[in-house]
C-alpha positions as CSV (number, residue, x, y, z in Angstrom):
1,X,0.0,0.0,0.0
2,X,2.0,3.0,-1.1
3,X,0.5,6.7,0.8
4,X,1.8,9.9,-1.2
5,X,1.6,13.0,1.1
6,X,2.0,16.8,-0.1
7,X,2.3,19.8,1.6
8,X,3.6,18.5,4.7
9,X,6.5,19.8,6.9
10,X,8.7,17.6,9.5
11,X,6.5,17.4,12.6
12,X,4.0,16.1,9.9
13,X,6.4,13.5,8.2
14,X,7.3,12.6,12.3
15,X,3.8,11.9,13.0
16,X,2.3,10.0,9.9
17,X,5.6,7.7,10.1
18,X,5.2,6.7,13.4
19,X,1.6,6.2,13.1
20,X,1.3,4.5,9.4
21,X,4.6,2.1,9.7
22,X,3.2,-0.7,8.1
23,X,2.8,1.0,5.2
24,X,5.3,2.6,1.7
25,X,5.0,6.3,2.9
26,X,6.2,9.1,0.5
27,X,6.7,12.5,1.1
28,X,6.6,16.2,-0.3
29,X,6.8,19.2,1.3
30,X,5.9,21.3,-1.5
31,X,2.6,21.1,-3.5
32,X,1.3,18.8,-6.4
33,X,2.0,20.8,-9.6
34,X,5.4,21.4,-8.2
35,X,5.8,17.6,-8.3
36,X,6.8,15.0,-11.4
37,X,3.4,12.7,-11.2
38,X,5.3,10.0,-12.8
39,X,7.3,9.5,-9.4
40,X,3.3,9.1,-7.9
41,X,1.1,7.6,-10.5
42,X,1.4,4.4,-8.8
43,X,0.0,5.4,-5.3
44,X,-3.0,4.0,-3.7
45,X,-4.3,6.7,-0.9
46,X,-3.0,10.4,-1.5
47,X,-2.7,12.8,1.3
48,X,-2.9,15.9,0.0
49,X,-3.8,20.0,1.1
50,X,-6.4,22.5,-0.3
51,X,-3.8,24.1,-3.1
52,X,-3.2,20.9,-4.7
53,X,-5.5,21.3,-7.6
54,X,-7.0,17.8,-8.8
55,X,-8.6,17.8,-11.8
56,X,-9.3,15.1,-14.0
57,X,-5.9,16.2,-16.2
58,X,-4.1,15.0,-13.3
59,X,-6.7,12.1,-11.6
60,X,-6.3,10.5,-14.7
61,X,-2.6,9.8,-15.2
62,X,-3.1,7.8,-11.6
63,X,-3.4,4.0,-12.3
64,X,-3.8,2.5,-8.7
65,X,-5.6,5.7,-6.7
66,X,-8.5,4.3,-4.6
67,X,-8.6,7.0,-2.1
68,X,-7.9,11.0,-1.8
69,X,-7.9,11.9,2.0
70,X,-7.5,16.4,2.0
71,X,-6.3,17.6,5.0
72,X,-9.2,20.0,5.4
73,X,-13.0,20.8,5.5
74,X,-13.5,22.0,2.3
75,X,-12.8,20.0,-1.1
76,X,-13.4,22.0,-3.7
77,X,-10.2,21.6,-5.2
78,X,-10.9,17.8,-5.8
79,X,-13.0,16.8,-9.2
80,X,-15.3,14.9,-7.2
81,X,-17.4,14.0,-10.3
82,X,-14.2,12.4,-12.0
83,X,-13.6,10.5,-8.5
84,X,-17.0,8.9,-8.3
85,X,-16.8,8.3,-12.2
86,X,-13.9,6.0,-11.5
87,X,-14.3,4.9,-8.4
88,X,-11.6,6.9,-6.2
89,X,-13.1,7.5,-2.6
90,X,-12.8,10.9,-1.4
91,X,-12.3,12.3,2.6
92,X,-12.3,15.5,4.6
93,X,-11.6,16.5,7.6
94,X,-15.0,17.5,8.9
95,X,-14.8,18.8,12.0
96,X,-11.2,19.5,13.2
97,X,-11.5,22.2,15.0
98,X,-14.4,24.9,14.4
99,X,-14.0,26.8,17.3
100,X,-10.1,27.8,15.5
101,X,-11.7,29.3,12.7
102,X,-14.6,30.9,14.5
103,X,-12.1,32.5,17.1
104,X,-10.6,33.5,14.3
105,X,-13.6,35.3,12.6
106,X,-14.2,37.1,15.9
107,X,-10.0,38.2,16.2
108,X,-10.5,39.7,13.1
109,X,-13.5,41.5,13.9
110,X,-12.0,42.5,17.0
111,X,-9.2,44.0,15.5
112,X,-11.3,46.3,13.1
113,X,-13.8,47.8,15.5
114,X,-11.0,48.6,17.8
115,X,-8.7,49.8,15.4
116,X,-6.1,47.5,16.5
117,X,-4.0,48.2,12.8
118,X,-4.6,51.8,13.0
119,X,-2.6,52.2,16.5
120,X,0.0,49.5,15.5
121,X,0.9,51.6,12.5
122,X,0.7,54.7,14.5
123,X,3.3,53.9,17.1
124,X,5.1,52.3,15.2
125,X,5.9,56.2,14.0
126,X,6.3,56.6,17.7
127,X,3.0,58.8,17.1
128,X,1.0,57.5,20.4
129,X,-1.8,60.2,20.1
130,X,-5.0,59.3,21.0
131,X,-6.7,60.9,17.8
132,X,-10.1,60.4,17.0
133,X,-9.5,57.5,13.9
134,X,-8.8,55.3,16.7
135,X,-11.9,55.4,18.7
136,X,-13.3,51.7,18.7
137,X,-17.0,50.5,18.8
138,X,-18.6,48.7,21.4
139,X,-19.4,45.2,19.7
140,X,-22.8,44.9,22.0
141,X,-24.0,48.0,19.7
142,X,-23.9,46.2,16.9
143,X,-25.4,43.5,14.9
144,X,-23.6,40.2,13.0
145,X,-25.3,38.2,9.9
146,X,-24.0,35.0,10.2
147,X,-24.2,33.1,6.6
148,X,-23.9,29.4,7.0
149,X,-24.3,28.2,10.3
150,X,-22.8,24.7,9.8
151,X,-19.9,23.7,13.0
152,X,-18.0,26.6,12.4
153,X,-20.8,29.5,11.5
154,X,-22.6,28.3,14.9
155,X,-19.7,28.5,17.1
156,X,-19.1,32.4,15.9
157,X,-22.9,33.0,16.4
158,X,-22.2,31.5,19.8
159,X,-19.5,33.7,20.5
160,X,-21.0,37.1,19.3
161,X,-24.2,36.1,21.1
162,X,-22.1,35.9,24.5
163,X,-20.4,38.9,23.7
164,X,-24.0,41.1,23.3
165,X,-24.5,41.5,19.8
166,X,-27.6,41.1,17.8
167,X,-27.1,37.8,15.6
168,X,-29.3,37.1,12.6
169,X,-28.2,34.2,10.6
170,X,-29.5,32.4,6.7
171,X,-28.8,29.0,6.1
172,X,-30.7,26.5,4.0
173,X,-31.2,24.2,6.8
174,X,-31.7,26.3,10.5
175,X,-30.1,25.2,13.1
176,X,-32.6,24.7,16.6
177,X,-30.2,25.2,19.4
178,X,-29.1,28.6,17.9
179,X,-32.7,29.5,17.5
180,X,-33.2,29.0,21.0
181,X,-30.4,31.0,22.5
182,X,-32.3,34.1,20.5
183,X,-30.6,34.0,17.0
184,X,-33.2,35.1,14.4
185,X,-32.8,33.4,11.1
186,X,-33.7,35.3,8.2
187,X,-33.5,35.4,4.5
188,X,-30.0,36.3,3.1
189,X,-31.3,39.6,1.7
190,X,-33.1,40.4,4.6
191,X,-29.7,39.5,6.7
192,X,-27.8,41.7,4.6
193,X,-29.5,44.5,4.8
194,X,-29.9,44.7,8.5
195,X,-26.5,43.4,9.8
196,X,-23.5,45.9,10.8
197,X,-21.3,42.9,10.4
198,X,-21.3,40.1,7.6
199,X,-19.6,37.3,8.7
200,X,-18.8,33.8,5.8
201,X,-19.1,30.6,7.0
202,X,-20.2,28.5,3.7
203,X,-18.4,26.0,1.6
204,X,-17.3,27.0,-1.8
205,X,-19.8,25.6,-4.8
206,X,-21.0,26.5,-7.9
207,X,-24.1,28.4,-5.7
208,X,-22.2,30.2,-3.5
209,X,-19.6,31.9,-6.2
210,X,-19.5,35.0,-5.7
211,X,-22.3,35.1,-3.4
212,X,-21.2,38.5,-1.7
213,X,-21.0,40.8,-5.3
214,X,-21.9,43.6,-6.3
215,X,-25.5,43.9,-6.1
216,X,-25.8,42.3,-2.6
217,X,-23.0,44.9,-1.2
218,X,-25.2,47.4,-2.5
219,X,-27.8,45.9,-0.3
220,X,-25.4,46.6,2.8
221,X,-25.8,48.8,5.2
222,X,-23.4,51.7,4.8
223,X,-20.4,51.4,6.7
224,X,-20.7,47.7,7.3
225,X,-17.9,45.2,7.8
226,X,-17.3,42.0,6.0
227,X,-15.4,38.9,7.1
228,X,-14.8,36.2,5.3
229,X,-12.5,33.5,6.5
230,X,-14.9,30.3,4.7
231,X,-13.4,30.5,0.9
232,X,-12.1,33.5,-1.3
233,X,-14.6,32.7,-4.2
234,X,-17.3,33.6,-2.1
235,X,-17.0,37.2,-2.2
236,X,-16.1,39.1,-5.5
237,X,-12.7,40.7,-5.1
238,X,-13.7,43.6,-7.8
239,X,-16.8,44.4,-5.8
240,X,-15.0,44.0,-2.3
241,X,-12.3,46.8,-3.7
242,X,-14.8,49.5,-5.1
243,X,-16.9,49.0,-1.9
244,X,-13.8,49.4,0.2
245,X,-12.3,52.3,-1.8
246,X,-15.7,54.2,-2.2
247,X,-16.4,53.7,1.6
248,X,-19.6,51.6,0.9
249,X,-18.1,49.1,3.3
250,X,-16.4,50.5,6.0
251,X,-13.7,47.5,6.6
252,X,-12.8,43.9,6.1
253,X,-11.3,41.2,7.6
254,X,-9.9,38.2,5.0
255,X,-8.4,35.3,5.7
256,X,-9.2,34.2,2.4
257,X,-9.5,36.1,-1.0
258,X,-9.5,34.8,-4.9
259,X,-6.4,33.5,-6.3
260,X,-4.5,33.5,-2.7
261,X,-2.5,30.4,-3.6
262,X,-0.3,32.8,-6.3
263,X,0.6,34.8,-2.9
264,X,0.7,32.3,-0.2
265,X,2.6,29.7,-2.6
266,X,4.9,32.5,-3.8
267,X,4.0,31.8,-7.4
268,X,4.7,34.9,-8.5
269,X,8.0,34.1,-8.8
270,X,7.1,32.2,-11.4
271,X,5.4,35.0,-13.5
272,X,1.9,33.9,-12.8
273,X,-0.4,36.8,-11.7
274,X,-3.3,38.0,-11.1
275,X,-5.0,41.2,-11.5
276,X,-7.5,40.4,-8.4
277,X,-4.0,39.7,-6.0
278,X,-3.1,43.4,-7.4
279,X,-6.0,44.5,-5.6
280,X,-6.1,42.7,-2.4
281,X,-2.2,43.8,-2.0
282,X,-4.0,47.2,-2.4
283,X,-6.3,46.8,0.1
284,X,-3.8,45.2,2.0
285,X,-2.0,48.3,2.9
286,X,-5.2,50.1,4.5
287,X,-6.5,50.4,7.8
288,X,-9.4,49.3,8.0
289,X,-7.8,46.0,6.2
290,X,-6.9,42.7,7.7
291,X,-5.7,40.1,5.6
292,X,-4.2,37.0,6.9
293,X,-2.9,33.8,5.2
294,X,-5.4,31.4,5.1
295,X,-4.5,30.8,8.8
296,X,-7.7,30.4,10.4
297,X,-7.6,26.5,11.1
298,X,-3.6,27.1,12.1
299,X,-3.5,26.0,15.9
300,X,-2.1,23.7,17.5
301,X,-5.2,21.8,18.8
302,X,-6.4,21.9,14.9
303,X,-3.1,20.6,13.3
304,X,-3.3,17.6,15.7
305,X,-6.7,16.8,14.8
306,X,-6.0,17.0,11.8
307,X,-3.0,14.9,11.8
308,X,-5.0,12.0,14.1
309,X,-8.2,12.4,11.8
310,X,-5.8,11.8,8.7
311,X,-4.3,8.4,10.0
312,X,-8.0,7.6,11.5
313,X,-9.5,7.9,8.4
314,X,-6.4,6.2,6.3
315,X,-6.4,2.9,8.7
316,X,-10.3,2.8,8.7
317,X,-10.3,2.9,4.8
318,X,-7.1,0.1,4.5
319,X,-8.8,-2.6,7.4
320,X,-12.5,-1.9,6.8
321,X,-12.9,-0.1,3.7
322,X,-15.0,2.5,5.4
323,X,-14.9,6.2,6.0
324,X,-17.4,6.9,8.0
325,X,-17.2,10.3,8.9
326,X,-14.9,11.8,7.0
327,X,-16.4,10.8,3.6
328,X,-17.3,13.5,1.0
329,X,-21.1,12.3,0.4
């Protein structure tokens, strides 16, 4: 049984040999289009991270595959119609850690209501004035649209609940417990126009492209924040920027945005660009911007979940051919 792994780093590599011994385990640190597929196409179970891209150019040249295991909740970057076309079995990590991401969501709304970049730049300039573009706003005077109130969209209604705030939520399917601690579901248009916060909490499909665009920012309250830390295809990066630039919104929070792997993978280097990473690096220098790496899951409770979940879900595949779980329905 030969395991490929990608985008792994040594405490990974550590864990998965001491845990997967009886097994041919292969290892790469880097990504899969920085690796020659012929030195792969013979593995059974891949291991890989949401920027390997696996399309059915790739899937195909794959002779033995019978399982893809991503380290992650989402799997968007996995043809699942090619998989189930040729029989390949697909897993996700479910629920590693939800409470990371909506911690997360709430750090970077934190940060923008109190104006946490603004000071930080100030005295930096050893400029420790307290002026009046750092006065904060109290987060129980404000309201939160949560969209998609799966494991990690509930926890950050949870928190902004506890912390005060009005919490209106849309999802297709409503969740009862959130209902009953006084979280008013809504229609997303309706949620949109009455929330001083939108906060992203949705997986990334065909529906939800570009779900926050244009029009529906237009539907925003004036001044309102967005934070999106579900998938950068969710909002549309040239309606984010004119929002941001013409004040419509009055800031962001990303820990995701469209195209990041050409950043966060440093292919520019390579000459490939993108004219929507020109403007987040735009809006990256404002301050009422917070953009972090795709760092959302990144704690150290998550990673270990995520490694144990990965060798769980491997082992329960090889002895019982069953994924229970962590399979991608």
């Amino acid at each position: 049984m030969k395991i490929v792994f990608t985008c792994v780093n040594e405490n990974d590599i550590k864990f998965f040999k001491e845990n997967l011994s009886d097994y041919e385990l292969v290892f790469y640190k880097t990504y899969i289009d920085k690796i020659n597929l012929e030195e792969i196409i013979d593995a059974d179970i891949l291991s890989v991270f949401v920027f390997d891209k696996l399309d059915k150019e790739k899937l195909s040249k794959f002779k033995n595959l019978k399982l893809i295991v991503t380290r992650s909740a989402g799997f968007d970057h996995i043809d699942i119609d090619y998989c189930k076309e040729n029989n390949i079995k697909v897993a996700h990590m479910p629920a590693y850690s939800p409470k990371s991401i909506a911690e997360h969501s709430l750090a970077l709304l934190l940060n923008l209501t109190r104006k946490i970049k603004n000071s930080y730049q100030k005295t930096e300039k050893v400029d420790f004035s307290q002026t009046e573009d750092l006065m904060g706003i109290d987060l129980d005077e404000m309201s939160i649209g949560v969209i998609g109130t799966g494991r990690i969209g509930s926890w950050t209604a949870k928190l902004c609940k506890s912390l005060g705030m009005e919490v209106y939520a849309f999802d297709i399917v409503e969740n009862r417990e959130l209902k009953e601690l006084g979280i008013k579901y809504m229609n997303l248009d309706e949620l949109v126009e009455n929330s001083d916060v939108i906060s992203l909490h949705v997986p990334y499909t065909p529906k939800t492209h570009h779900l926050i665009n244009k029009e529906r920012i237009e539907k925003m309250k004036d001044g309102a924040i967005l934070i999106n830390t579900s998938r950068g295809a969710v909002v549309d990066t040239d309606a984010l920027y004119d929002a941001l630039k013409k004040g419509k919104l009055s800031a962001a929070g990303l820990d995701v945005f469209e195209d990041e792997d050409i950043l966060i993978l440093n292919k520019y280097e390579e000459g490939i660009s993108s004219d929507k990473n020109l403007k987040i690096l735009k809006l990256n220098t404002l301050p009422n911007v917070i953009i972090t790496p795709h760092i959302a899951y990144y704690t150290k409770k998550a990673v270990n979940n995520i490694r144990n979940c990965t060798v769980e879900c491997i082992s329960m595949f090889i002895k019982e051919r069953n994924l229970g779980r962590f399979e991608v329905s």
